[in-house]
C-alpha positions as CSV (number, residue, x, y, z in Angstrom):
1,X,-21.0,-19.8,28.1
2,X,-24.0,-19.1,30.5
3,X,-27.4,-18.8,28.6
4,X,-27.0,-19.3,25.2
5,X,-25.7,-22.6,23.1
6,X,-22.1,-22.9,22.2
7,X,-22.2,-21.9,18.6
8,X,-20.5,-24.4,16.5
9,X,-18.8,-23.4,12.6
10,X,-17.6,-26.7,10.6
11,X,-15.2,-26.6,8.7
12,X,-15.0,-29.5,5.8
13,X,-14.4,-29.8,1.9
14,X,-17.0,-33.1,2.1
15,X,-20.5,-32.4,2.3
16,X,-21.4,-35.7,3.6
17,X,-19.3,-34.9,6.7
18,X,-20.3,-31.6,7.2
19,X,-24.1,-33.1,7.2
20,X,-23.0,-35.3,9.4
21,X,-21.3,-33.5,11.5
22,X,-24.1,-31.1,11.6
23,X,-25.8,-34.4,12.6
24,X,-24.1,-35.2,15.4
25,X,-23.7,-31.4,17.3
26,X,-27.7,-31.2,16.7
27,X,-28.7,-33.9,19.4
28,X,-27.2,-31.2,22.1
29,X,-29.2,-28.8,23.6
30,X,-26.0,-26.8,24.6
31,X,-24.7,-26.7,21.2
32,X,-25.7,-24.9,17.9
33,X,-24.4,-25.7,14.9
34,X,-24.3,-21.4,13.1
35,X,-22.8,-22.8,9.7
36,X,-20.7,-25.0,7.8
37,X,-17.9,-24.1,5.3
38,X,-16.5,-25.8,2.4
39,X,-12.8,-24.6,2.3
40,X,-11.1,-22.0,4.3
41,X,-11.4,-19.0,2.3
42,X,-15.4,-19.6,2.8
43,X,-14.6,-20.3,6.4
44,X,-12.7,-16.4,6.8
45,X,-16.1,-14.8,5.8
46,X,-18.2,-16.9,7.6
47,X,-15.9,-16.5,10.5
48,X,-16.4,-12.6,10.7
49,X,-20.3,-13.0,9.8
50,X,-21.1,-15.4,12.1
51,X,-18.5,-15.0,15.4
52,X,-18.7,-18.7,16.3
53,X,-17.4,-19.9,19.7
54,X,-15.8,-23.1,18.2
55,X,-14.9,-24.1,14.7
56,X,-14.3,-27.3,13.8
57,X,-11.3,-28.1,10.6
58,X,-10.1,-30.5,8.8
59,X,-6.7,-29.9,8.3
60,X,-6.0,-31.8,5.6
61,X,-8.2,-30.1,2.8
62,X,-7.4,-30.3,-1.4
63,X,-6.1,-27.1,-2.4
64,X,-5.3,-25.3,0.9
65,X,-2.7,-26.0,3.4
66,X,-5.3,-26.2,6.8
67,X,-1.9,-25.6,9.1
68,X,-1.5,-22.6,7.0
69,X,-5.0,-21.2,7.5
70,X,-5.0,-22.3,11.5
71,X,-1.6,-20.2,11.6
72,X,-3.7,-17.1,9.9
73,X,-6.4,-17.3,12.3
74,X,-4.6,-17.9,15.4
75,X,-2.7,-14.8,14.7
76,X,-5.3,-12.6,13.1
77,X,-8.5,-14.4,15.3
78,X,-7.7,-16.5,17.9
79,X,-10.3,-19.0,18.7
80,X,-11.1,-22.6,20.0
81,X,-10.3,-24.6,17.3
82,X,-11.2,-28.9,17.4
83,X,-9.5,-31.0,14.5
84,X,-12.1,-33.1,13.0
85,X,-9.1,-35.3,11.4
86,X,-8.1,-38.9,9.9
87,X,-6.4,-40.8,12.7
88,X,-4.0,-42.4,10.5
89,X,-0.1,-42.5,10.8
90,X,0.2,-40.6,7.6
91,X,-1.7,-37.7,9.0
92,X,-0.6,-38.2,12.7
93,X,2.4,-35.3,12.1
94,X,-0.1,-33.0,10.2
95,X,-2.7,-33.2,13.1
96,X,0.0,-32.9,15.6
97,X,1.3,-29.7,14.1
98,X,-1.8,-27.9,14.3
99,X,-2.2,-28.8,18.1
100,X,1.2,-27.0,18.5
101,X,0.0,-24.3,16.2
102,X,-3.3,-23.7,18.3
103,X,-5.7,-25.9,18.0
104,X,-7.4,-27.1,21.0
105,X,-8.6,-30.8,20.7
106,X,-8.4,-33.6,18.2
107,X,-11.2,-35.8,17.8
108,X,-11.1,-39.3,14.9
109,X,-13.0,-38.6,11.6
110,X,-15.8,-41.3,11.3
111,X,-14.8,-43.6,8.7
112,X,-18.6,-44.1,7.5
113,X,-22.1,-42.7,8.8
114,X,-21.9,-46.0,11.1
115,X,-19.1,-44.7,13.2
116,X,-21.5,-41.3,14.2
117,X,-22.4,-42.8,17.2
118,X,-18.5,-44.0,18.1
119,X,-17.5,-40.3,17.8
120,X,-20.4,-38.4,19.1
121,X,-19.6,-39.1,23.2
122,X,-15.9,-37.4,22.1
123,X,-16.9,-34.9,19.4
124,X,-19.1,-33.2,21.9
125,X,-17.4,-33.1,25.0
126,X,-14.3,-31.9,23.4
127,X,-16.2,-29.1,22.0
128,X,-17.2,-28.2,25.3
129,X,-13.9,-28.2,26.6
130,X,-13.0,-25.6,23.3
131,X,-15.5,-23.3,24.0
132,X,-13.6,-22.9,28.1
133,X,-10.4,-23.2,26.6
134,X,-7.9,-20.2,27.5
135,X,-6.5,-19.3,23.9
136,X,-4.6,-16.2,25.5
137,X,-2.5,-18.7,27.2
138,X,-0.4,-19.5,24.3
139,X,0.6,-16.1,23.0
140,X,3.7,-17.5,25.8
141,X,5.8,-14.7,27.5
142,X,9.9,-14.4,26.8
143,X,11.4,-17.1,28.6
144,X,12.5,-16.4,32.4
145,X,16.6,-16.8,32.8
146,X,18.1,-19.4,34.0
147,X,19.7,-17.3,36.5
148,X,16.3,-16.0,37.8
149,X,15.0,-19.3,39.4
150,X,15.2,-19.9,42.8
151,X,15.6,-23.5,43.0
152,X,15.6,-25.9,45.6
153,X,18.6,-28.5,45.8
154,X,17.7,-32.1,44.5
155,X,15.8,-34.6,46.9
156,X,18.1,-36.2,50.1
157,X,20.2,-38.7,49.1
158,X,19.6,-38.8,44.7
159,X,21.5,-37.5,42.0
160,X,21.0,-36.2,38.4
161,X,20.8,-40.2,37.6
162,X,18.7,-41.2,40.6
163,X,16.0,-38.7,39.9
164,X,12.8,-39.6,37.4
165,X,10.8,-36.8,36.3
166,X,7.2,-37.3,35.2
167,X,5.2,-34.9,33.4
168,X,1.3,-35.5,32.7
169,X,-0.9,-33.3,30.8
170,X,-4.1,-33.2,28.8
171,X,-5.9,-30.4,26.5
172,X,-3.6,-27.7,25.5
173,X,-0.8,-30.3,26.5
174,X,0.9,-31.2,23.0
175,X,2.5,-27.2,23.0
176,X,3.1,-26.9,27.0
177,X,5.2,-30.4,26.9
178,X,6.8,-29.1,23.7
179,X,7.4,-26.0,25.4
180,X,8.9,-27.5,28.5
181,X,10.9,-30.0,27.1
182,X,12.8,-28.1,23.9
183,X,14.4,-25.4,27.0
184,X,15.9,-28.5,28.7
185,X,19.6,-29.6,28.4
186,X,20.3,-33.1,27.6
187,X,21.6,-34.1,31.2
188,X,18.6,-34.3,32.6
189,X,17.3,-37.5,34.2
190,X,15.1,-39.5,32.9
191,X,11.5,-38.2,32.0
192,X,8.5,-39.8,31.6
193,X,5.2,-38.5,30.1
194,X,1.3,-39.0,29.8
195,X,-0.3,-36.8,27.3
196,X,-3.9,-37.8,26.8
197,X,-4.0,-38.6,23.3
198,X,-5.0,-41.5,20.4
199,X,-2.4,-44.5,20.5
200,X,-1.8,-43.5,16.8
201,X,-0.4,-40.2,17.6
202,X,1.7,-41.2,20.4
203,X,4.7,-42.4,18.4
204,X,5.0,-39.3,15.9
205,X,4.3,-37.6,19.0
206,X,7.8,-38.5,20.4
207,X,9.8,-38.5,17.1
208,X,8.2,-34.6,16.6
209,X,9.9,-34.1,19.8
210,X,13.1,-35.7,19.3
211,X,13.6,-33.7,16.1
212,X,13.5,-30.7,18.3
213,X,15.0,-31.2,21.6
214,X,18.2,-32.1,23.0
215,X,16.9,-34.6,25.0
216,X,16.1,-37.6,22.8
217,X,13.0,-38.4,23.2
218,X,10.7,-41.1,22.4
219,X,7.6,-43.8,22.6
220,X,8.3,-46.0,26.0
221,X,8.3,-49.9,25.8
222,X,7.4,-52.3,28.2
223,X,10.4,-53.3,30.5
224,X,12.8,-50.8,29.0
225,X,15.4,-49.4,30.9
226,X,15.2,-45.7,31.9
227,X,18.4,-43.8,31.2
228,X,19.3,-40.3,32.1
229,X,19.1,-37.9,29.1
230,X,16.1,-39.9,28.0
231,X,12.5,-39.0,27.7
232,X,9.6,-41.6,27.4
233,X,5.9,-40.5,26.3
234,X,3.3,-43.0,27.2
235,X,2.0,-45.1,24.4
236,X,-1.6,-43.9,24.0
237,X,-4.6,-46.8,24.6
238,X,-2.1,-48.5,27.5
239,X,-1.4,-47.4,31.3
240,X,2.5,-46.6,31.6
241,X,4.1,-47.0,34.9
242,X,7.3,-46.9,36.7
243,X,9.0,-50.2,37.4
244,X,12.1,-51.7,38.2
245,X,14.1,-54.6,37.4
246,X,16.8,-55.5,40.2
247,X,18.7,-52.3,40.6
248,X,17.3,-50.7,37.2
249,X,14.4,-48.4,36.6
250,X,12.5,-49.1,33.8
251,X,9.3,-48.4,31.7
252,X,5.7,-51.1,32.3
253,X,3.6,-51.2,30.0
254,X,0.0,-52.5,31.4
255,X,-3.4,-52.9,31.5
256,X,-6.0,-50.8,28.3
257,X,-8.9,-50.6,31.2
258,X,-9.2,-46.7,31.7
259,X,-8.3,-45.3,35.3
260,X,-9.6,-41.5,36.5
261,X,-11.1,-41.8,32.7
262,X,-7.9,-42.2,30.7
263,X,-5.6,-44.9,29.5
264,X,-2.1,-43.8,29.6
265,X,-3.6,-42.3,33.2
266,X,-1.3,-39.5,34.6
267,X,-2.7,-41.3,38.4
268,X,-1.2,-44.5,37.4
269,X,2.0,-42.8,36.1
270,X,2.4,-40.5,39.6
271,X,1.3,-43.3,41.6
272,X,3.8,-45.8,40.6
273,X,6.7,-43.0,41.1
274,X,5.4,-42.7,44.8
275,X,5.7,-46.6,45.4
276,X,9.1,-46.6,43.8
277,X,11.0,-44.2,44.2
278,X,9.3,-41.2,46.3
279,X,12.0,-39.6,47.6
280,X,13.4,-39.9,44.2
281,X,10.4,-38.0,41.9
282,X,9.7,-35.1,40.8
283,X,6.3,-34.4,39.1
284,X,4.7,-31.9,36.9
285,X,1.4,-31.6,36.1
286,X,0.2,-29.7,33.1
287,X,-2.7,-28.1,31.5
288,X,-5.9,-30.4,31.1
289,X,-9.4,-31.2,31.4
290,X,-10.4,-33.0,34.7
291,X,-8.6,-34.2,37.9
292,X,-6.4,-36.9,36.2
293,X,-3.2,-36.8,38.3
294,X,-4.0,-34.9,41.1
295,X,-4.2,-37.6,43.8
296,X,-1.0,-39.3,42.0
297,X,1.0,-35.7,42.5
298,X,-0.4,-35.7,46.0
299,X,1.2,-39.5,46.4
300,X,4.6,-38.0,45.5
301,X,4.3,-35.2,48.0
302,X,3.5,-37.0,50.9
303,X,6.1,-39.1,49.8
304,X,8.9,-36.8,50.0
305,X,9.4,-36.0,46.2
306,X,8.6,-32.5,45.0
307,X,6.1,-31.8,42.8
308,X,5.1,-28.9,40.4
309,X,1.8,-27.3,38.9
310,X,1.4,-24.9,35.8
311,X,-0.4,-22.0,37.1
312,X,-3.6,-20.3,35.9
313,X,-2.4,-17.7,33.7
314,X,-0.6,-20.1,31.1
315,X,-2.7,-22.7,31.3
316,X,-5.2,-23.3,28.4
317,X,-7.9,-25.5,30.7
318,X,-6.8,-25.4,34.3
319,X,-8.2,-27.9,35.2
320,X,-5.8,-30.7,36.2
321,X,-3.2,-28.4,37.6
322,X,-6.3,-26.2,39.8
323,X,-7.8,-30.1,41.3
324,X,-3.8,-31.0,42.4
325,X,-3.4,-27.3,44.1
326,X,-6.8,-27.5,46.3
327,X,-6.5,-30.7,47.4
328,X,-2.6,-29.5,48.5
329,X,-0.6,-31.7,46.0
330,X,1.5,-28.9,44.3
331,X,4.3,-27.8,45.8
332,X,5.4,-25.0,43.7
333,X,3.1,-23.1,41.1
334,X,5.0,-21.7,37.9
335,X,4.0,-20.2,34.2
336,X,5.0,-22.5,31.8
337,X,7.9,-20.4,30.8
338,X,9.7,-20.8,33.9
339,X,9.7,-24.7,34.8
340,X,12.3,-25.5,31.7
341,X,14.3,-22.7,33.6
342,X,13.5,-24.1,37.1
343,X,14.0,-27.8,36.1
344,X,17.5,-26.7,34.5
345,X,18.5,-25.2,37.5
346,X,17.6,-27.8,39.7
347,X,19.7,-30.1,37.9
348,X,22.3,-28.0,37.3
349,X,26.1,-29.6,37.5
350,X,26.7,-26.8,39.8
351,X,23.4,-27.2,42.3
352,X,24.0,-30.9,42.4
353,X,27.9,-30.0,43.8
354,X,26.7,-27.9,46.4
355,X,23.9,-30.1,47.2
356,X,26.2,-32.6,47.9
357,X,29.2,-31.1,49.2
């Protein structure tokens, strides 16, 4: 937003945090904190008095269901939304829900005025990232057909079991995997996935999935065995790779230094699909913040796997996907609707027959 702050609403029943908050967003020049409000029914009016750029919630407020008032104003108001929330396991689903319900980012509540300074760095950057955010991209068009994708056969030589997906994604990426992976059958190859988030949301993250796909899905672990049907999300904190143990593929579980920024890194993910099994991958790269997995899907490509970028339109930052098409690493640009659709056609029963016939 050229020429003006990025005005900031927060949103919080404590008024120590919503000084501190205050706090925190004050030290920017290119932010301006326009008001606080103690509950959301306070939030509404301030909402319509003020027109903030970003609000900040807490979903978890006494007395009112947050989800409930995020689902209001999503429908009624869309805007850039950052959950200022408890990064506990007991909170994890609640926090998770309201990134599939529209919020943009999730940043860890400071424990104590001492933890300011931990947060601040994150607090601010992803309020930044808000205030760019594409909200319009998740009022999602009907579903393309099936039969409308024109799909390529599978890579030379692999099958349905010899194929490994990955899939790596960042802000806006919680709804777009969500959306991908609930239109998929469950004999699909195996899938693996880097979402930038917390290592304490990653877990719920893949039992919130498994309750809704047919695939099952859930948290990989070090030096387990991929299997077709499967999916794997990244454990957040850790890089997750693509290994193999005599003829097996299977999940590795490495290093907590951060690579392009990130640890799960969706370059460390891609990259190790290029050095083992090239011919063998096909990669997706999803909405996000920065250039994280752009020279990985670019590995793939010059590798001989195919590779596949959300486009513009549907993205909510397009970011990650726009760095991997200039620099020539996407092979085929599609609206998040269609790649369910495109990946079920691919690896159809009836594609892999004629591929192989």
């Amino acid at each position: 937003m050229p020429g003006r702050p990025i005005r900031v609403l927060i949103v919080d029943d404590s008024a120590l945090m919503r000084d501190m908050l205050t706090s925190v967003l004050g030290h920017d020049p290119e932010i301006e904190v326009v008001g606080t409000a103690a509950d959301p029914f306070a939030a509404r009016e301030a909402i319509k008095r003020l027109n903030p750029d970003v609000l900040t919630l807490d979903v978890e407020m006494p007395g009112m269901n947050g989800i409930s008032f995020l689902e209001k104003l999503m429908a009624l108001r869309p805007m850039p939304v950052v959950m200022v929330s408890t990064l506990t396991q007991a909170g994890a689903f609640t926090t998770l829900r309201a990134l599939e319900v529209g919020a943009v980012e999730v940043v860890g509540k400071p424990a104590k005025a001492s933890d300011l300074d931990r947060i601040a760095v994150e607090l601010i950057d992803k309020i930044k990232i808000a205030a760019h955010a594409n909200i319009g991209a998740r009022r999602i068009v009907p579903e393309v057909p099936p039969a409308r994708i024109s799909a390529p056969p599978p890579p030379i030589g692999c099958s349905r079991t010899g194929t490994v997906i990955g899939i790596g994604a960042s802000t806006g990426g919680v709804e777009a995997i969500r959306a991908v992976l609930t239109g998929l059958p469950a004999n699909m190859p195996p899938i693996l996935i880097v979402q930038h988030m917390p290592g304490q949301f990653t877990g719920s993250f893949a039992s919130r999935l498994d309750s809704l796909c047919a695939l099952h899905v859930k948290e990989g672990e070090d030096g387990e065995v991929l299997r077709p049907g499967t999916a794997y999300v990244a454990p957040g904190g850790r890089q997750f790779e693509l290994g193999h143990a005599g003829p097996n593929l299977t999940c590795r579980i490495g290093r907590e230094e951060r690579v392009s920024g990130h640890a799960p890194s969706v370059d460390v993910l891609f990259r190790s699909m290029a050095r083992v099994c090239p011919i063998n991958s096909l990669a997706i790269i999803l909405t996000g913040m920065g250039r994280d997995g752009a020279s990985g899907l670019l590995d793939i490509r010059l590798g001989g796997g195919h590779t596949i970028g959300q486009n513009e339109a549907t993205s909510v930052v397009y970011g990650m996907p726009r760095a991997a098409f200039e620099i020539g690493a996407v092979e085929r640009q599609l609206p998040l609707q269609g790649i369910a659709p495109y990946l079920s056609a691919i690896f159809s029963p009836e594609t892999a027959e004629k591929a192989h016939a």
